[in-house]
N, C-alpha and C positions, 0 to 999 in steps of 0.2 A: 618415715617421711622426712623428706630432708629440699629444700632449695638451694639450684646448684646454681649460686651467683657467678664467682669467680673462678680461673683457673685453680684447682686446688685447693678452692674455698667455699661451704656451704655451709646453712644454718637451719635452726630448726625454727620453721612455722611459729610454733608459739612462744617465741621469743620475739615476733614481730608481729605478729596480726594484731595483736589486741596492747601492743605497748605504741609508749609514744617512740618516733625515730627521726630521723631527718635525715638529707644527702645533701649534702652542701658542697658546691666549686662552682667556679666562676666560666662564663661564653666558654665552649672548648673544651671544657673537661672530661666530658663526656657523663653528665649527673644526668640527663633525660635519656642518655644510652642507658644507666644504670638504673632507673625506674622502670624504664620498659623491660629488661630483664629481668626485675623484680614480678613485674605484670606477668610475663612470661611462666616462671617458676609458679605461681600463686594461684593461674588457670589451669596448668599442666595438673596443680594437686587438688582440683576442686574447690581452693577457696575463697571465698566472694571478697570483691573490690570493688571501689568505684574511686576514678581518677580524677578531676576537678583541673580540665586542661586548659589552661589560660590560651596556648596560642595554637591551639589545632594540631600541635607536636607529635602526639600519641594516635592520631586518625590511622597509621601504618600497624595498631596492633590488631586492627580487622581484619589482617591474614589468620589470627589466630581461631582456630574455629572455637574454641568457647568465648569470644572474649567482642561484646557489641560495643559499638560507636553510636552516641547518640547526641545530635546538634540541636534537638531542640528539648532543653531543661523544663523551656516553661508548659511543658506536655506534662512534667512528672514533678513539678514545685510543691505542687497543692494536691500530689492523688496517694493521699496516705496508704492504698491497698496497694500499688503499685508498688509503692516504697518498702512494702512489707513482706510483699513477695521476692522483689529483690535480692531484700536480706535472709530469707526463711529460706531462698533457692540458692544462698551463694551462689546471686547469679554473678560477672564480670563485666562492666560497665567502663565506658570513658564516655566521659562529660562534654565537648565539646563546648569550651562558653566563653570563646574566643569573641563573641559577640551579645554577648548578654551582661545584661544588669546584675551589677553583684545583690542585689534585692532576690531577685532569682534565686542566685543560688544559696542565700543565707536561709530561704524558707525551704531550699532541698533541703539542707543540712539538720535544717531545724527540725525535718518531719523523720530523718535517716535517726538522730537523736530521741525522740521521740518514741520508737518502734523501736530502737533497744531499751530504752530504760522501761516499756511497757512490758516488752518479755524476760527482764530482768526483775520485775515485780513477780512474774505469771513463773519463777523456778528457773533456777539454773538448768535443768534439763532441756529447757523450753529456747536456754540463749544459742545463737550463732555468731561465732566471731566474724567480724567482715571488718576489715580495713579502708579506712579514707586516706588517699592520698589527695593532698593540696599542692600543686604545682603553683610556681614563684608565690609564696610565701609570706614575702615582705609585701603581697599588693596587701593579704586581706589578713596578714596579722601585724601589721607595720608597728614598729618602734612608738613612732610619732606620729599622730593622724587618725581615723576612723577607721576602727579593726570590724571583721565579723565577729561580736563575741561566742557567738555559738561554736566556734573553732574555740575557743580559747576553755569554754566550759566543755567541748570533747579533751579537749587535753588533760584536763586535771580530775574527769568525772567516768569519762568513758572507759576504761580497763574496766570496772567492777560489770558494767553494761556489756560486755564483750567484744568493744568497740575500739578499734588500733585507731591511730592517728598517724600519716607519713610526711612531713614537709619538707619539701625540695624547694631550692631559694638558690642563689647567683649571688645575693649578698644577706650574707648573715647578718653584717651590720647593722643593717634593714628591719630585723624579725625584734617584735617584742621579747625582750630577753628573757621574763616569767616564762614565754613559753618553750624558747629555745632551750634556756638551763633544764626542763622537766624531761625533754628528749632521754631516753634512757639507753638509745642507739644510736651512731650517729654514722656516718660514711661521708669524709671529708676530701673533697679532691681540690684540685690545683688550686690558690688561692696567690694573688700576689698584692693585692692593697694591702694597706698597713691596718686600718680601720677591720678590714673582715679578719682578717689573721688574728688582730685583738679578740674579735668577739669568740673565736672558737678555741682562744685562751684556754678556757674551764678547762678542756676534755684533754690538755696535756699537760705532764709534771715540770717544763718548763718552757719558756720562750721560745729557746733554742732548736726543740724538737717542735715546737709549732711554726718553725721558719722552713721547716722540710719540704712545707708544703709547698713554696714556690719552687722545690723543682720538679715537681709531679709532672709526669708523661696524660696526656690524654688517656683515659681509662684506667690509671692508678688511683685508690682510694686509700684511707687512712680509714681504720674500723675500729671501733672500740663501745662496749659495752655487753645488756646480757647477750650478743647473738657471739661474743667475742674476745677473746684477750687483745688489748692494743696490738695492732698492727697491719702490716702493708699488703690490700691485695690489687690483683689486676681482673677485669673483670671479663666476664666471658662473651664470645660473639653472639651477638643476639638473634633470633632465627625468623623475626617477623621485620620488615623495611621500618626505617628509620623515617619516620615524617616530619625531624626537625634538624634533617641534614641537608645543608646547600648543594645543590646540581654541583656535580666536578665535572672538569672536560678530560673526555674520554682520549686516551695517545692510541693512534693506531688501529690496530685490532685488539685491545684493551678489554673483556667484558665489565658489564659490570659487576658478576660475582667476586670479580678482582678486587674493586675497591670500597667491600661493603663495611671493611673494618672500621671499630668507631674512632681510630686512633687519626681519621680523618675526616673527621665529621668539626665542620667550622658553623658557627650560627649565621646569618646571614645581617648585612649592614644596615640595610635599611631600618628604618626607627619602627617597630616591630609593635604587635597589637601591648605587649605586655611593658614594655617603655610608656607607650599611650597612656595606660590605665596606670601605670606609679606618677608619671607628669602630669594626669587629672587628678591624682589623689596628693599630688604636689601643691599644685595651685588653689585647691579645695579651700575654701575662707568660709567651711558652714563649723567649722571642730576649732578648738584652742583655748587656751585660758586668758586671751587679752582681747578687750572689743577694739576695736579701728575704725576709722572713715579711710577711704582708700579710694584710689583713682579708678572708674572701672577698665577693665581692661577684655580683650577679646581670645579667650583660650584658643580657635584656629589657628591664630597669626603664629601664636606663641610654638603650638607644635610644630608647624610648620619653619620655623626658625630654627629648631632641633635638630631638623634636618639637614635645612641648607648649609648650617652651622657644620656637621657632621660629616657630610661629601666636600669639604672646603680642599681643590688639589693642591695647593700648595702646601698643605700640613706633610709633608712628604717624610718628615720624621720621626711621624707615627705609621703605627704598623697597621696592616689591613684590616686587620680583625677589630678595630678600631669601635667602640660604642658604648651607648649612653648608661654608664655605671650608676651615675645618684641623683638627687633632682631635691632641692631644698628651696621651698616658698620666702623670701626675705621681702621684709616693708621697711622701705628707704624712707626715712622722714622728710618732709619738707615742712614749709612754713605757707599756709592761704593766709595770706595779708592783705587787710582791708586799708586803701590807701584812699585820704582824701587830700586832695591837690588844689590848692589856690591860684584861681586865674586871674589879673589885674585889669581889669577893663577900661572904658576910657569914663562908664559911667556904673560905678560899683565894681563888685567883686563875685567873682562865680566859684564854686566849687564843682569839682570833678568826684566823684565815688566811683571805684571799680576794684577788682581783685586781683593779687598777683604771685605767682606763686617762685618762694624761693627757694632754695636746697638748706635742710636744716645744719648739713654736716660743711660744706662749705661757703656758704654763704652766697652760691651763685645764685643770678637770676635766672627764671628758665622760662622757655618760650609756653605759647598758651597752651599749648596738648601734655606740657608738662615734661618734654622731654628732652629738648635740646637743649644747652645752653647757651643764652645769651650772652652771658657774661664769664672772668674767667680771670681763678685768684684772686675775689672779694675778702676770704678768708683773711687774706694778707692788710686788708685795713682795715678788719672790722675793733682794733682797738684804737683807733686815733682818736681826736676830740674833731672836733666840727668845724675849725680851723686850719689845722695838719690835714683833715680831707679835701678843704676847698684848694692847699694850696698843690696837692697830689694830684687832685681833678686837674687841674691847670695843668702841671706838668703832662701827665698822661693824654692830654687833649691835642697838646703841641709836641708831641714825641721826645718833649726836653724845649728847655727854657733859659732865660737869664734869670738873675736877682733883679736888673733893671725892669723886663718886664715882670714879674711877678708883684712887683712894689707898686706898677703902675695900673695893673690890673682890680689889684686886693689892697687899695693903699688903708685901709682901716684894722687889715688882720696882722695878727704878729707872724710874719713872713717869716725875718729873719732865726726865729727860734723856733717854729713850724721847719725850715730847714734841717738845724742841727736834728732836732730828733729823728725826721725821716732818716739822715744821711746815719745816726745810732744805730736805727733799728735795719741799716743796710737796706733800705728798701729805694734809695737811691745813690748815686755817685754824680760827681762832678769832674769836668773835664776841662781845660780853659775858659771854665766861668760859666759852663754849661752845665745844668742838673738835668739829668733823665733817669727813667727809673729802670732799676734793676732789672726788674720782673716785667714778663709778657702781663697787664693788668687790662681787662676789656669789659665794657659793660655798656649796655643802651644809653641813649641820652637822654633818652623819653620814657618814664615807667606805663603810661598811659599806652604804648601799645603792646605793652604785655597782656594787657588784661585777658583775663581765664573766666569773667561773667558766664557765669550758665554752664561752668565746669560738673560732668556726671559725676558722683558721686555715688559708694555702695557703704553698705556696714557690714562687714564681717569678723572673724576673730582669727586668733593666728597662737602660734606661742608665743611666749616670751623670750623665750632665747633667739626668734625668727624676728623679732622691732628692733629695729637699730634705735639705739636712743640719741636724741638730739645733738649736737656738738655746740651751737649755735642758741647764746641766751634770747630772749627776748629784748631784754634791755641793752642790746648791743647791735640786735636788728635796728633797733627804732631808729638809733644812733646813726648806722649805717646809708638806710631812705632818709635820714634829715639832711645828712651833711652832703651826699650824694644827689641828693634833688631838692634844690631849694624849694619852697612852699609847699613841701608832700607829708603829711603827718601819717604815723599809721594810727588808726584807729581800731584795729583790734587786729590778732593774729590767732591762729590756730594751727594744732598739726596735724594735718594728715597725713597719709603715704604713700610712694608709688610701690608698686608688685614688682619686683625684681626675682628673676629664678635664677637662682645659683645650680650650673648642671657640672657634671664630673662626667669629662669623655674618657674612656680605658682602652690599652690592652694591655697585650701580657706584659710588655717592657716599660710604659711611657702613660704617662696620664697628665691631663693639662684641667684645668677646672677655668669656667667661663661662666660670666652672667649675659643675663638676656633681660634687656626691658620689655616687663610685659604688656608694656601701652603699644610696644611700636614693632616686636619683634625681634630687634635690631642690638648685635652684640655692643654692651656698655664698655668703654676704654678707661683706661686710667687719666686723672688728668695729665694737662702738657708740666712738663717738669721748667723752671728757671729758666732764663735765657743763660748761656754760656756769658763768661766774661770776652772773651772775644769778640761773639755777638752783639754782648752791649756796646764794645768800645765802637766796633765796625758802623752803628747804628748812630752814635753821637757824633760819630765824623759825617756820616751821611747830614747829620742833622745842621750838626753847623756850617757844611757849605750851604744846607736850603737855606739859614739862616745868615747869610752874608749876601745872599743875592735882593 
């Protein structure tokens, strides 16, 4: 008994049903052509499988007459006889759970588990191998994040039970590495990140022959392990419809037995159920080892931002095949500042209380939803003294100034040596007697309509390597609201976060990496860089003719 994979390349059954394996390559490779071949081989020789199909891919191997489609999981989660006839008939199953709770399917898995290690008790004579395949990989055994551990306890427990494990995944990266490294088969296709290529590292003697892989043909695998000595196959046409191949347009009188090869099988654009469920297990804030206060935010917007983000026509640089590779949850600090503000009346004195929220890493102000900015290059005073700020305010108020007025404005502050330092620390120039500042510097004049009163708030946990740590002291804030708003004391501060998603778009040639706030949807920019010296000088001529007139 032999399964006949590839051209010229077959393996024997029990070197794969009951061991752990994986097939690893990225959109295009053709790794869900090479699983359903595998399905293929495994039905033809009688032995039981069950597929675990995240995106409805595999529904085309219901041509095969041993081999059922079944979309509703949660008929057979909790029907332990069912599960056990299953396994006792190697029967041929595909999971359909394109739409299901991974809850669902941790209790299939959990009862599939369960019914081998009970016939593994009851006598070897009694076991039947059956193989689990996991399709993408990285959702439900992810590196970082909330895994099913019941996959994780098939992989390291199930051989003696007679239970295979098979993981098909797009990015290795992704996969918890304990379970990756236990793989004792692996079948490696196209690969061109830097990041995946590392992680399938192990399974080659050096770098050099692990860079091979970026120039694999669609349906070329790298094989190595027991089913195999290291090396290169192609895989064979597969004889049941591909259900996770994009509609082609047909030329002419073209059939379509013409163009069933998988060497043309492209994934399709659109942001796909299985992108869905890694960008919810992305944003997920219930796993991590750090607690947070964090801005709430609204998951629709955000997927929906994936997209729009995604069909963007003017990326014309990128290739067609274009799509959402990686998806990393990030908490941007800021600062909720409790400000109270003295009002001078004509009888007593009022105080104002309200909250406001600044960026911890640059010291901007941000509007009340937290997301715009108000203001822009605070970072750049937040060392002054409280004098060198008033005498900056002034400047930046009147786009540039004299010495005369600045003496006549602040005649009590040391003007003249508040000057020199600014003009040190280059943060202004002079020009005929003219000081204006360097730098694009913007900020509200009134803290008071910032205020974020009654801002939603959530607690959740994240990792530690996903919190940006602060840039921005406390004792430099204060400094910053005193000098920049006379009578405004803060009286306390705190940090919370916003949700930022850091996404990695791919294809085979070009990849660009983008964040996305998750308050607003809306792709985050770098800030504005310096003004040009050019610009500045053009800006202080502008200035001093307003200032002659």
């Amino acid at each position: 008994m032999e399964l006949h994979i590839g051209e010229a390349f077959s393996i024997d059954p029990g070197y794969l049903v009951t061991e752990r394996s994986a097939v690893i390559g990225q959109s295009g490779s053709g790794k869900s052509y090479l699983v359903s071949v595998i399905c293929e081989e495994l039905a033809a020789n009688d032995l039981g499988f069950v597929v675990i199909d995240t995106e409805g891919e595999y529904t085309g191997l219901s041509g095969h007459e041993n081999i059922e489609v079944i979309d509703e999981i949660e008929d057979i989660a909790t029907d332990e006889e069912r599960v056990r006839n299953i396994i006792e008939e190697s029967q041929k199953i595909v999971l359909d759970v394109s739409e299901t709770d991974p809850k669902a399917i941790d209790k299939f898995l959990g009862i599939v588990y369960k019914v081998a290690t009970d016939k593994f008790r009851e006598g070897r004579d009694r076991q039947v191998p059956f193989l689990v395949i996991v399709e993408e990989a990285d959702i439900y055994i992810p590196q970082r994040g909330r895994a099913l551990e019941i996959l994780q306890v098939m992989s390291r427990r199930g051989r003696k039970r007679g239970l295979g494990i098979l993981l098909a995944t797009q990015r290795p990266a992704l996969v918890n590495k304990n379970v990756l490294s236990q793989c004792n088969n692996v079948f490696i296709g196209k690969l061109t990140l830097k990041n995946d290529i590392d992680s399938v590292r192990i399974f080659f003697s050096s770098l050099d022959d692990a860079r091979q892989l970026t120039a694999l043909e669609p349906g070329q695998f790298y094989v190595q392990g027991a089913i195999a000595d290291p090396s290169f196959i192609k895989v064979r046409q597969r004889k049941t419809r591909h259900g996770g191949a994009t509609p082609t347009i047909q030329r002419g009188t073209e059939s379509a037995s013409d163009v069933t090869s998988h060497s043309s099988v492209r994934t399709a654009q659109d942001l796909d159920k299985a992108e869905h469920m890694r960008a919810r297990l992305a944003l997920d804030t219930t796993t991590g080892s750090k607690k947070v206060s964090y801005i709430s935010f609204d998951e629709t917007r955000v997927l929906k931002a994936l997209i729009s983000n995604k069909k963007r026509k003017h990326l014309k640089f990128f290739g067609t095949n274009e799509r959402v590779s990686d998806f990393n949850l990030l908490m941007a600090p800021m600062f909720s500042v409790c400000v109270r503000e003295m009002k001078k009346r004509l009888i007593g004195t009022r105080f104002n209380d309200y909250t406001v929220l600044i960026d911890a890493i640059t010291g901007d102000i941000l509007s009340p939803d937290g997301v715009q900015r108000r203001s822009k290059n605070l970072r750049l005073l937040e060392d002054l003294s409280p004098t060198q700020l008033k005498v900056m305010d002034f400047i930046l108020g009147r786009s540039g100034t004299t010495y005369a007025k600045l003496r006549e404005a602040l005649p009590d502050t040391g003007v003249k040596s508040s000057l020199k330092k600014l003009e040190e620390r280059r943060l202004i120039g002079i020009k005929e007697e003219l000081y204006f500042s360097l730098y694009d510097i913007s900020y509200p004049k009134s803290l008071v309509s910032e205020s974020v009163d009654g801002l939603k708030l959530s607690e959740g946990r994240a990792e530690n390597e996903n919190v940006i740590k602060p840039r921005l002291s406390k004792p430099k804030l204060k400094g910053l609201i005193r000098g920049l708003y006379p009578g405004c004391e803060v009286t306390d501060a705190n940090i919370i976060y916003s949700p930022v998603l850091e996404v990695l778009y791919a294809d085979e040639s070009s990849r660009r990496r983008v964040r996305i706030n998750a308050l607003t949807g809306k792709i985050l920019h770098g800030a504005a860089a310096p003004r040009s010296e050019t610009a500045v000088l053009a800006e202080a001529e502008g200035v001093k003719l307003n200032d002659r007139k």
